[in-house]
Structures are given as structure tokens and as C-alpha cells.
N, C-alpha and C positions, 0 to 999 in steps of 0.2 A: 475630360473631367465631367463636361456635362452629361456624355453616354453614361457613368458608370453613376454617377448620381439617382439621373433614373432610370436603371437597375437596382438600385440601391432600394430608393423612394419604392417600387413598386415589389421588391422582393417584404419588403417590410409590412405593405400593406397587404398582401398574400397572410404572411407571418399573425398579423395580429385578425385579422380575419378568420383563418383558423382557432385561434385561440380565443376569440368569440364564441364560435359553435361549441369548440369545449366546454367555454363556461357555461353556456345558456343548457348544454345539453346533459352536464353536471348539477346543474342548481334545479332543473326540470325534475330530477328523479330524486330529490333531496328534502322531503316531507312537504306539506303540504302547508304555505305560507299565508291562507287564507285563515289560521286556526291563529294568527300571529294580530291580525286585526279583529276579529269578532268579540264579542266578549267568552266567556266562557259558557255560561246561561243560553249563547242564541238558538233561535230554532235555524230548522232544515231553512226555511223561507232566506232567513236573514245569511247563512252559511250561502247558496244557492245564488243571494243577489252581491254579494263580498266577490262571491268568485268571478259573477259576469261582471263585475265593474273592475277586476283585478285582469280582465282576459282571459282568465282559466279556463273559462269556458271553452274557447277556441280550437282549432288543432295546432300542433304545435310548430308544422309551419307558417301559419299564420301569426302564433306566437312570437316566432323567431324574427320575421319580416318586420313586428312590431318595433322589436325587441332592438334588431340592428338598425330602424329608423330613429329609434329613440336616442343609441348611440352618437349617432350623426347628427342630432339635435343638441347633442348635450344633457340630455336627462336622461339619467340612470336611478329614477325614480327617488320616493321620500324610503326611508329608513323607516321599518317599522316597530323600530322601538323608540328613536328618538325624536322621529315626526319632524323630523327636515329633510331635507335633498341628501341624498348620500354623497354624492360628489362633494358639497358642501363638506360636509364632516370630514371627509378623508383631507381635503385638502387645509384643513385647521389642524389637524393631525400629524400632517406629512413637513412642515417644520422641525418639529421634534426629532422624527424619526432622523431626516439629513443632519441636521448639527452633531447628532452622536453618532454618527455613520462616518461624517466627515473629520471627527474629531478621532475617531477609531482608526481610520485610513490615514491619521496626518503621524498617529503614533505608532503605527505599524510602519508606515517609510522611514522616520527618523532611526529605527529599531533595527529593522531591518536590514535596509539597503548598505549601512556600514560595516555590520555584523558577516552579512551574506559576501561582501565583495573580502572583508582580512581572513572569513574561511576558505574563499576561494584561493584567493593568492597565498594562503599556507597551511593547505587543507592537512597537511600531518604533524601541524602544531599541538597542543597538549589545550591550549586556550583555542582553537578549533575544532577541535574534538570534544570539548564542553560546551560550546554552542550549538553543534550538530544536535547533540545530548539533549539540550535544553528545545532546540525546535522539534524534537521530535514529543517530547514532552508536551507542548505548545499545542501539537496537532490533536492530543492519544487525551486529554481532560476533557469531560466536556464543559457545555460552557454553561450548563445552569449550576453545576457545582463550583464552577471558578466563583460563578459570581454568588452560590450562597458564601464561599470562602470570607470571600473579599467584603461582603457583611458582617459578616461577623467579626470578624479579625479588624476589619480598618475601622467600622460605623459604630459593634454593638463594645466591641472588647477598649480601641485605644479610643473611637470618638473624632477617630480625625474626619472622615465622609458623612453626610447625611446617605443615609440607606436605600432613602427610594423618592416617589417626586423630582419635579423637574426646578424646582426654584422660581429666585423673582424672574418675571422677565419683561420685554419695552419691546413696545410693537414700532417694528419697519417696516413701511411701505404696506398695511395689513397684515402686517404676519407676527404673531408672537417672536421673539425672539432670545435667549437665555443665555447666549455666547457673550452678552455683552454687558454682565453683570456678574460683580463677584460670588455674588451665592449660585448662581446659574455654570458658572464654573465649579462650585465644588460639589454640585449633583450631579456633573454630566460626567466627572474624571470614573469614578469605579463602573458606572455600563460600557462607559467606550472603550476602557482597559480590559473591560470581562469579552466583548466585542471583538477587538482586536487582537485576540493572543492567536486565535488559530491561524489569523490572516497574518499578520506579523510571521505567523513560524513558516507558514508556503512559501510568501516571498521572500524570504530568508534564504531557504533551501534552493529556490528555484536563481534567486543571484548568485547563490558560491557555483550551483551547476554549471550557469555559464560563462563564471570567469573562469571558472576550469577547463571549459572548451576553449575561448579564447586565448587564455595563457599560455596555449600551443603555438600560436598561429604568428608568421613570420611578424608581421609589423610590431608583433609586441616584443618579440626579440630584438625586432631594428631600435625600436624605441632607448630601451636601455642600452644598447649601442651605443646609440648617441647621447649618450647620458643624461637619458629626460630623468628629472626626479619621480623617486618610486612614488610616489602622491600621485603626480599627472598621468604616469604611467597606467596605474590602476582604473584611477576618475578619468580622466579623458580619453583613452583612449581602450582599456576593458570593459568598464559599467556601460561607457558610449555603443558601445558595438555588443553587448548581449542583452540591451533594454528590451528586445522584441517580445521573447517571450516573457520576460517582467510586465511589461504594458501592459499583453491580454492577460495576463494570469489577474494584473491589479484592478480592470475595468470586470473583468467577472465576479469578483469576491466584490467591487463597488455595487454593484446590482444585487449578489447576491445575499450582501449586509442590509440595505436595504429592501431588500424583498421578506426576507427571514431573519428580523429580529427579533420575532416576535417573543422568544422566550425571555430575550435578556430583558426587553421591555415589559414583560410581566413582572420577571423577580423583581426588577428596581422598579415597580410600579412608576415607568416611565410613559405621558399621557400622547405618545405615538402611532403611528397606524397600524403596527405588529399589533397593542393589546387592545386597539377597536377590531382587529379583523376577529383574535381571540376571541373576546366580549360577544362579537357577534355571531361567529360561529357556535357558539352556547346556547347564542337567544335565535339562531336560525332566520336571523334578519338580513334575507338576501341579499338586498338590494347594495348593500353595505359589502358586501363577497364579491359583487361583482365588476363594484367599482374599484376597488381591491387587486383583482387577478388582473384586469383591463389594463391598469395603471401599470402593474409591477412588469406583465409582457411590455410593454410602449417602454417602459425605464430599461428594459434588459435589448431592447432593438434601439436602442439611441445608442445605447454606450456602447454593443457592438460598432455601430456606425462611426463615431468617435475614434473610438480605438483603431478602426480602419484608417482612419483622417491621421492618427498620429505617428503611425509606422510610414507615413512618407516626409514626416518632419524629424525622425530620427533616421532613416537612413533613405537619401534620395532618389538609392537604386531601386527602388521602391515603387512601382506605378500602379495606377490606378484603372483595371480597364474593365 
């Protein structure tokens, strides 16, 4: 375990190292952020000393050396449009983002994973064949129209949703928080429904796939053999044995909700790091981009990581090396 750990540790840090050089060598050729601090009126003089005090001056290895020092400091510079740390902001932001990601992912398994296991186990049903229908429906909308739908119909027409905003909310531990408040609940339900419909319909489809492979395989024939009830039959001993590719398929779309929410966060003017990274890509305020991409690669190499850690907790045959 400790060999594979680090490998683990040092493939990741390869991983996010490249994805360094991306960004710094993406945001390099992406206008010129000294025109974001000066006024508009300055001269050449005032342009000239912006840019030697921003490092522009430099070359862009020398840049870069700064650049990835800085990282390893922890300062990923001030935001130049909001004149604080960008790290700071994202991470005041990035509450938001997880509650409706997490609240998206808790309604896509409930949805899902029962849906996906009674189509598997009676894939030529008539009520299986309408939820095939409907996931694929699920996948084929997108999701800034579901969610203008779901404004208009639930917020503007019956009134049951507030339409946008995040509601009250009571700080834990430093952190805003909206899960734990009734109005906080009826702001977060229509983005994390507009959220989870795609993810809902994947892991759907990708459970009935594999109770259909396993509904082949002897033990589930021994099973009803021996007359285990068709409940355990399916839950303990189907869902048990085709979670593999459910796991990765759930910890990718986990990352990838959180990395790209940013649209559902703009329609519900939800105050998350999807519509600061938007916000900022408009106002071309770097600093804020990079703390952004930096974050979302480290979120997508944990949950990889993870995901690995839990495919030896479902099934034992399972090593790590």
C-alpha cells in the first residue's frame, strides 16, 4: 500500500505540474493584464512601471519560475478586479458550488441507482423501456434550457422556487453555509435538479448495463436457487458486484459538476465559483483563472485517487500495486 501510494502521490504531482504550465502558458498569450490595473488616461511611463512591478517585463521563464514559486507559497496573487487574494475569493465561493453539487449527486443516486437496477433486471418491460426513454432524454436537453424551463414553470408561472440567489445562510466553521436553512433549501432544489438530470440519466443507464451483465453470471442464478428474496437478490448481490464502473463513472461527473457548473450557476445566479470564473473571464482578471484551473485539476486527481481507494472496499479482489 505504501508503494502504490507513492506512485500515486508522485503521478499526481507530475499531473498537476503539467497543468501548471498549461495554465501559466494559456493566460501568458491571453491579453495583456497590465491594461486591467492602470487607469485608462496612463502614460507609456506609468503602463512600462505596472508591467515591471507585475514581472512582465521578464522572460517567460523566469515568469513561470516565479509563477510556480508562488504556487508553493500559496499566493496566487490579488484579483484585479476585486483587490483581494484570489485564493481568498475562490475559496468563499467554492461552498456554494459543493452544496449544489452535493445536493445534485445525492438526487441523481436516489433517482437513479433504483431506476437503473428494476431496468436492468426487466430490461423488456414496458416501464423499462420508458425509463430507458426518459434517460436518454435526460442526456439529449441541455442544461441551460432545462434550467431556463424550470424558471419559468416552477418560480415565474406557479411560484413555488425562488428563481435565482442562494438564500439565508449561517456560517460553520468560516464557511457560509445554506443547507441548513429553510430558504437555503428552496434556492438550491431547481439548480441542483437542472444539475443532475444529465448525471442522473448516465448513472442510470450505466446500472441497468451492468445488472444485465451480471444477471448472467452463475451466483445470481445460485442465488434464487436458493430462494434469496428477489430484493437481496438484485441489492446485495447484483448492484454489489457491478458498482465498479458506477463508482468511476459517479466520481467523474463529481469532479466534473464541480468543475463545469458554471452555466447552471449563472442562470440561477447562484454566488459560486463557476459564475466568479465566468465574471472573470469577461473582466480578464487572471489571477482569478488560475486559481480556478489549479483548484479544479487537484479536485479531479483526489477523486481519481479516491475512487481508486474505493474499488478495494467494494470488491477485495481488488489490489492495489
Amino acid at each position: 500500500m505504501l508503494g502504490y501510494l507513492t506512485k500515486r502521490l508522485i503521478q499526481m504531482t507530475i499531473v498537476l505540474w503539467v497543468v501548471s504550465v498549461i495554465v501559466f502558458m494559456m493566460m501568458s498569450f491571453t491579453g495583456d493584464p497590465v491594461f486591467m490595473v492602470v487607469p485608462i488616461d496612463a502614460t507609456d511611463a506609468e503602463i512600462a512601471q505596472a508591467r515591471r512591478i507585475l514581472g512582465l517585463d521578464q522572460s517567460l521563464l523566469v515568469q513561470y519560475v516565479k509563477f510556480l514559486t508562488s504556487i508553493f507559497e500559496g499566493d496566487f496573487g490579488r484579483s484585479y478586479v476585486f483587490r483581494q487574494p484570489a485564493l481568498e475569493l475562490i475559496l468563499q465561493r467554492m461552498p456554494a458550488t459543493v452544496e449544489m453539487v452535493l445536493v445534485a449527486m445525492l438526487i441523481a443516486l436516489v433517482i437513479s441507482i433504483p431506476l437503473g437496477v428494476y431496468a436492468g433486471a426487466n430490461p423488456e418491460s414496458r416501464i423499462s423501456k420508458t425509463i430507458m426513454a426518459g434517460s436518454l432524454l435526460g442526456i439529449s436537453l441541455p442544461g441551460f434550457w432545462v434550467g431556463m424551463m424550470l424558471i419559468y414553470l416552477l418560480a415565474v408561472q406557479w411560484g413555488w422556487f425562488p428563481s435565482s440567489g442562494r438564500g439565508d445562510t449561517v456560517e460553520v466553521l468560516g464557511m457560509r453555509i445554506s443547507l441548513l436553512t429553510a430558504d437555503g433549501w428552496t434556492h438550491i432544489i431547481l439548480p441542483a435538479v437542472t444539475l443532475s438530470l444529465a448525471t442522473t440519466a448516465i448513472i442510470l443507464r450505466i446500472t441497468r448495463a451492468g445488472m444485465m451483465e451480471v444477471a448472467r453470471q452463475d451466483y445470481m442464478k445460485f442465488a434464487r436457487a436458493k430462494g434469496v428474496a428477489p430484493r437481496d437478490v438484485l441489492f446485495r448481490h447484483g448492484l454489489k458486484n457491478s458498482l465498479i464502473p458506477v463508482v468511476t463513472i459517479f466520481g467523474l461527473q463529481l469532479g466534473d459538476l464541480i468543475a463545469f457548473a458554471t452555466i447552471t450557476e449563472t442562470i440561477f445566479s447562484w454566488p459560486g465559483m463557476g459564475k466568479l470564473l465566468i465574471d472573470s473571464i469577461y473582466r480578464a482578471d487572471r489571477p482569478v483563472i488560475v486559481v480556478y484551473l489549479m483548484l479544479v485539476a487537484l479536485i479531479f486527481v483526489v477523486i481519481n485517487f479516491l475512487v481508486d481507494l474505493l474499488y478495494t472496499l467494494i470488491d477485495p479482489r481488488i489490489t492495489l500495486k
